[in-house]
N, C-alpha and C positions, 0 to 999 in steps of 0.2 A: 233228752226230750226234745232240743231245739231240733236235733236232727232229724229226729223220725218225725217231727211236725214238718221239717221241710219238704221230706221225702212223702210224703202225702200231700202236700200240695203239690208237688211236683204230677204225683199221678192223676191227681184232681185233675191239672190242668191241660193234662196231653188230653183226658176222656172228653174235657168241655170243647177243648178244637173239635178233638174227631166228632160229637156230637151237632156241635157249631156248623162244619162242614155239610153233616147231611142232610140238615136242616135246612138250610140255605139252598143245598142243590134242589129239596124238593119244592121248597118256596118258586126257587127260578123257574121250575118245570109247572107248576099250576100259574103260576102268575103270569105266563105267556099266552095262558089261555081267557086271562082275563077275568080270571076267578081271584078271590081273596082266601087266602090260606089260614084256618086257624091256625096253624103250628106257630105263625109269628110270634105269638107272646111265649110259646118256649124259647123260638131265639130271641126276645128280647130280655127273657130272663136269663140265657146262658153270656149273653154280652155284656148283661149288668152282675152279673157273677164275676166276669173276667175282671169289671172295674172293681169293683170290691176288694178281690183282692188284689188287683196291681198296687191299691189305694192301702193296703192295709199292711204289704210287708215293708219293713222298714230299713233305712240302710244302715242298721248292726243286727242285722237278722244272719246266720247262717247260712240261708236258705241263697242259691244261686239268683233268684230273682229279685235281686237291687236294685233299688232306685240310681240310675246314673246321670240324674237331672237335680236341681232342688223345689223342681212341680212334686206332683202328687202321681205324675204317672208319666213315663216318656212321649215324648212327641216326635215326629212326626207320627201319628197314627189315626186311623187306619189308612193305608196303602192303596185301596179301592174306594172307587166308589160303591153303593150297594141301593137296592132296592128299598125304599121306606114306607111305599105301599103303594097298593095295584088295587083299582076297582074302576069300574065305564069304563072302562078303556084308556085309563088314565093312572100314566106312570110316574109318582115322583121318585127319584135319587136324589141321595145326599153323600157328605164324605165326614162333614166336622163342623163343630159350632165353635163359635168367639164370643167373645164377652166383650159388651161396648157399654163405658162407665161413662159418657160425657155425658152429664146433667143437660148441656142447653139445646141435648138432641134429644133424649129418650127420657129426661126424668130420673126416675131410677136406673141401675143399670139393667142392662139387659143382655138376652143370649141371641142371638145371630145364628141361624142355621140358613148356609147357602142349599136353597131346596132347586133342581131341573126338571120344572113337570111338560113329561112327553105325553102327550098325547095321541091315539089310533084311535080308529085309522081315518080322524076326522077332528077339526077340531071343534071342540065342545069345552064349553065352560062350566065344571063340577061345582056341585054347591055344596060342598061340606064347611063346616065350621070346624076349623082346628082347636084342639086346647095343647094346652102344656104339661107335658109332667117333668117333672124336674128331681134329678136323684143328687143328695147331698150326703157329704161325705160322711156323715153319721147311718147313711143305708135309707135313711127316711126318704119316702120319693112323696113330692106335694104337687098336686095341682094349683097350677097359676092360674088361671085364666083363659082365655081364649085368645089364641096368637094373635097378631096381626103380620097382613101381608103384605108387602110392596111388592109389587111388580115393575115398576119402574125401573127394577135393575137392568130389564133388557133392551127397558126403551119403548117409545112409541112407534109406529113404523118401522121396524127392524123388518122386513118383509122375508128378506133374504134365510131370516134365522126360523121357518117355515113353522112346526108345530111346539117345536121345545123352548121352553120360556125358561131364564133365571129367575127366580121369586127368592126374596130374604123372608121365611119365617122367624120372628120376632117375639120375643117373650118376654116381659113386664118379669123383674123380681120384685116379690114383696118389700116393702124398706126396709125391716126388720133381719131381711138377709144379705147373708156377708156373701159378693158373687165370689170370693177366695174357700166357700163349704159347697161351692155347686161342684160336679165334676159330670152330669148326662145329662139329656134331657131326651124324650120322646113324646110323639104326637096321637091323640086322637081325633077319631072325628064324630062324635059322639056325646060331646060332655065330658066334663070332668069324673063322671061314674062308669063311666065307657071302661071293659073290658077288655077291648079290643084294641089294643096299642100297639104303634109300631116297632121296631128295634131302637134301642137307642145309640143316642150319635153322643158321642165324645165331644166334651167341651174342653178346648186350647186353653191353656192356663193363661193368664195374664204375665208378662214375664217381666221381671228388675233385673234388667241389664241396662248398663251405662249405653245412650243411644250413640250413632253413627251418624254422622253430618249425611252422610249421603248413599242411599240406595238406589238400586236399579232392575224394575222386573221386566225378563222377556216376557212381551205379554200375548204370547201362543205360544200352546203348551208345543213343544218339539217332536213332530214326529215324521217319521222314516227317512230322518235325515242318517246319513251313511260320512258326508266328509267332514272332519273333523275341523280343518282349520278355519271354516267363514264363525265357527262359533269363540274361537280359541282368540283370533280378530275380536272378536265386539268385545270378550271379558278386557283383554289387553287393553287396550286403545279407550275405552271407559276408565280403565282403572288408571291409566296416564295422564289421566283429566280428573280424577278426583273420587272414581266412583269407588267406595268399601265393601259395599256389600252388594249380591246378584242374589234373586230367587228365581228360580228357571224351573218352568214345568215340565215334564217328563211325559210323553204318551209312548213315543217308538223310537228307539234310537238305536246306531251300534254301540257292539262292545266295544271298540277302541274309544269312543264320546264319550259314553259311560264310564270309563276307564280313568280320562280324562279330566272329567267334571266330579268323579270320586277325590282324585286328589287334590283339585280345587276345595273341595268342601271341607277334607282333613286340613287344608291352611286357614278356614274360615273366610274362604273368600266367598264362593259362591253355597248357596241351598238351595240341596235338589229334591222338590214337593213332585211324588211318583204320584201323576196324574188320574191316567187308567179311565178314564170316562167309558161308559161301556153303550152309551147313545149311540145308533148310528149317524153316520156324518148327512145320512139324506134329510132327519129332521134338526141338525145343527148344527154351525157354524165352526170351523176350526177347531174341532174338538173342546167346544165351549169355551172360547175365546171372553166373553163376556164373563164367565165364571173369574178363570184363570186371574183376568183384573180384579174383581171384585175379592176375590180370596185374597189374591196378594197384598191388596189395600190392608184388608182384617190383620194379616198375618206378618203384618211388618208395622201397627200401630205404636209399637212401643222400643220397637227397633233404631229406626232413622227418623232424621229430622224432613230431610228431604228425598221424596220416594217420586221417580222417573218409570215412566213405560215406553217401549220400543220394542220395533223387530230387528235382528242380527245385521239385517246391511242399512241401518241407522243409525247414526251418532250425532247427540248435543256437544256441540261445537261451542267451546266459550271463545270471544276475538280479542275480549282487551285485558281480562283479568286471571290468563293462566289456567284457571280450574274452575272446575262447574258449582264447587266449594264458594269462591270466593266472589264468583259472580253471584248466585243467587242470594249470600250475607247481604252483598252490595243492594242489590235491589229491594231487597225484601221490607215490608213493613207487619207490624203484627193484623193487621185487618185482610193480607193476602194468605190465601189458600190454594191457589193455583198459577204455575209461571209458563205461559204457552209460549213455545219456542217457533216464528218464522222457519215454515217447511220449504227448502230449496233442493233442486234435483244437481246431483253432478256429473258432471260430461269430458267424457274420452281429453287429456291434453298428450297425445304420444311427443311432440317435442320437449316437454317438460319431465318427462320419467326417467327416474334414474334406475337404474338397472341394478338388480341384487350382486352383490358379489358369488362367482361361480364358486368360491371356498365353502360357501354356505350346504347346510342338508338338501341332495336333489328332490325333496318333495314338498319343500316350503315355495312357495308362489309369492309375487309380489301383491301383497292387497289394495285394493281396489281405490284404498285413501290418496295410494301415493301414484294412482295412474292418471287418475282424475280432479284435476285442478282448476275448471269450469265449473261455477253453477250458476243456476236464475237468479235476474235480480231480482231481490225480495222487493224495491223500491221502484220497478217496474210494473206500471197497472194497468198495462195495457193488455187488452182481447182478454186472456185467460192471466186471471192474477190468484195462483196458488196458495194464498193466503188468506184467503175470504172461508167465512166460518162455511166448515164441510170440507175444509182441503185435508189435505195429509200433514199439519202440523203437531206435534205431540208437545205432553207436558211433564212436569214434575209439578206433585205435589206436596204439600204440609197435609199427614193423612191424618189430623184431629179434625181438620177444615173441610175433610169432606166426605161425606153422606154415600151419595151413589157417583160413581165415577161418569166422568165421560172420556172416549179415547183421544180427541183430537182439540175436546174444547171443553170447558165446563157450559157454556152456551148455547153448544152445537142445540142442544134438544131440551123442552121446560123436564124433563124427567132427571137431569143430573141435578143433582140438588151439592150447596154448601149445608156447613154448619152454620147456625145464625151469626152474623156479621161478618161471613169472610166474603170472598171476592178473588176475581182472576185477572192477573197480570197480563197482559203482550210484551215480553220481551224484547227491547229494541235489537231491532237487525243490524245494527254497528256493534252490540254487547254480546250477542250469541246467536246461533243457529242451530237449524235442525238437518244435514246433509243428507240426501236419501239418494243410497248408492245402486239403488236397481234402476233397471233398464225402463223406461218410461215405455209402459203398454200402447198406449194412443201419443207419440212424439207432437203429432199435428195438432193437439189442445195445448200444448206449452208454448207460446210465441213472445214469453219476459226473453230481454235481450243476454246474452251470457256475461260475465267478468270473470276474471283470473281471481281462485283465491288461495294461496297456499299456507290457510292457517295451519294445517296437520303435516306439513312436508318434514317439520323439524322433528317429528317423532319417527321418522321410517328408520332407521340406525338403531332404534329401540325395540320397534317394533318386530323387527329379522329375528335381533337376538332372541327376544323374550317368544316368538313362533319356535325359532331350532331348539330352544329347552323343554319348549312342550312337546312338540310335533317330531325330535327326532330322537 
């Protein structure tokens, strides 16, 4: 009996894809036109079908589709982004929601849906009122309320990021519910009696694993990068400074990176979140760069203690205490939520370079740590002082402490918000830095005077080997 039950779900579920598929393809093709499709709520029914039963087989069930998590449903998922409704000319995407339990932000808990509303071919601001529906794991789908929206995720003035806004849709749980029996949720815009609801988006389990002192997100997602090693660098050269764990977004990359960062992931070092934004890049930013932070905040809440953002030719640098571990213990006090690192640029020292040993793989290259042993001084303030809030300084954060991110500062703009009572640190420029090994676009704004500094020289003998295990 278990058997032909599984072999029926099995056929169940190749039909609900294939169904799933053509649904979606025809949603894509009227929604370009700016129409709104009824068909949506058959795919929101065939999506809440899938959960159901992901949510229902159990792992002593026969049936090949196991739970191989101890959630309710695997994660990472979904893979894409997707369409969550089109009307005026007004497109939101979504990918996943998160569940955020801190009392002295939201109250009760809530769900977190990172929404991208693009808007054509102008921008206008829709009046719809969202509500909530919310599917719990007993099949019962309830109407919460009427969402609320921050928009603040993207910022005030973000000029640059043209029509495509990040917006957090926000959903109030009743107190009576446990956010461990939610697992979907979906939007109307209509009331709570609305008919007419979106697809729903998968809510990320809250997860009980022992945390990680220290993480680190690239924070742009990766794309049509082709050479391998400037990334194979930053994981290494983090990880000899303390960093555990990497989330690294995926848009384009090759097979040989892919290749790569696959078996990164099999040791648990890095997780790789398959990006896929399907916006084009004329109405936004780096393949939603702002996203990218914002998810990996959510998505690494119950992970690490202390969670880092950077791009590949940047590294926090600690000077007196070994690791980026033991410096931020060092600093830290419970009322801090944010540790901003002094941004300095480094500069060409060819006297000082050591030269790789020719025994080595011909395709490993000397990295750019061990070429470059000049940078600004941070304690320089004169003309252009690269430190002053709006430069290129980056942070790690404590992500209970904070609300909406900021990239360079929690100050930079009144839209990053803390949790109530926390606060942001300047880390002193004798305890740590921030090195930023690209080539400075405009040289003639930087006139802080240079110094020698060869705090990373003692890692290149490390760094070779741990390049030729990956790279050859």
């Amino acid at each position: 009996m278990k058997a032909q039950r599984g072999s029926e779900l099995k056929k169940f579920l190749f039909a609900t894809v294939i169904l799933s598929v053509v649904i979606t393809s025809l949603y894509y093709i009227f929604a370009r036109k700016g129409e709104t499709l009824a068909a949506v709520n058959i795919s929101s029914y065939i999506i809440q079908q899938y959960v159901i039963i992901q949510g229902n087989v159990s792992s002593n069930s026969t049936s090949n589709f196991t739970s191989t998590t101890p959630t309710r449903f695997p994660f990472p998922y979904p893979e894409n982004w997707f369409w969550l409704w089109s009307e005026r000319d007004t497109y939101l995407w979504t990918r996943t929601a998160y569940i955020d339990t801190r009392k002295d932000v939201y109250g009760n808990p809530v769900i977190i849906a990172l929404v991208y509303r693009e808007i054509r071919p102008k921008l206008v601001v829709n009046s719809f009122s969202w509500y909530c529906h919310v599917l719990k794991t007993n099949n019962e789908e309830v109407c919460t309320g009427k969402a609320t929206l921050d928009r603040s995720v993207e910022g005030i003035g973000y000029k640059f990021h043209s029509f495509s806004t990040a917006t957090y849709f926000i959903c109030q749980l009743p107190p009576d519910t446990d956010h461990r029996d939610v697992r979907a949720v979906s939007f109307s815009s209509d009331g709570c009696q609305s008919t007419r609801h979106s697809p729903f988006v998968l809510i990320k389990p809250r997860e009980k694993v022992k945390k990680k002192v220290l993480g680190i997100c690239l924070h742009k997602a990766l794309f049509d990068v082709q050479e391998p090693q400037p990334i194979v660098e930053y994981i290494e050269i983090h990880r000899l400074l303390g960093i555990e764990l990497f989330t690294m977004y995926v848009q384009s990359i090759s097979k040989e990176i892919r290749d790569i960062l696959n078996k990164y992931s099999k040791e648990g070092i890095v997780e790789i979140v398959e990006w896929n934004i399907k916006i084009s890049t004329k109405v936004i930013r780096d393949f939603g760069q702002v996203g990218v932070i914002h998810d990996c905040l959510l998505r690494n809440q119950d992970r690490v203690t202390y969670l880092g953002f950077s791009d590949f030719d940047e590294v926090f640098v600690p000077l007196r205490d070994g690791t980026l571990d033991k410096l931020l213990k060092r600093l830290d006090q419970p009322n801090y939520a944010s540790f901003r690192f002094l941004h300095v640029f480094m500069h060409d020292t060819p006297a000082l370079v050591k030269q790789v040993s020719k025994s080595n793989c011909s395709r490993v290259k000397l990295p750019l740590y061990f070429q470059r042993y000049k940078r600004s001084d941070f304690s320089d303030s004169s003309a252009y002082n690269g430190n002053t809030l709006g430069s290129k300084a980056k942070i790690f954060v404590k992500p209970e402490g904070i609300v909406v991110m900021g990239r360079h500062s929690m100050h930079l703009r009144s839209t990053h918000k803390f949790a109530p009572g926390y606060k942001e640190l300047t880390v002193p420029g004798d305890s740590g830095l921030f090195f930023h090994y690209r080539k400075m676009l405009q040289p003639g704004l930087e006139h802080r005077k240079l110094v020698q500094d060869t705090a990373l020289a003692k890692y290149q003998d490390e760094m070779i080997r741990k390049l030729n295990e990956r790279l050859c």
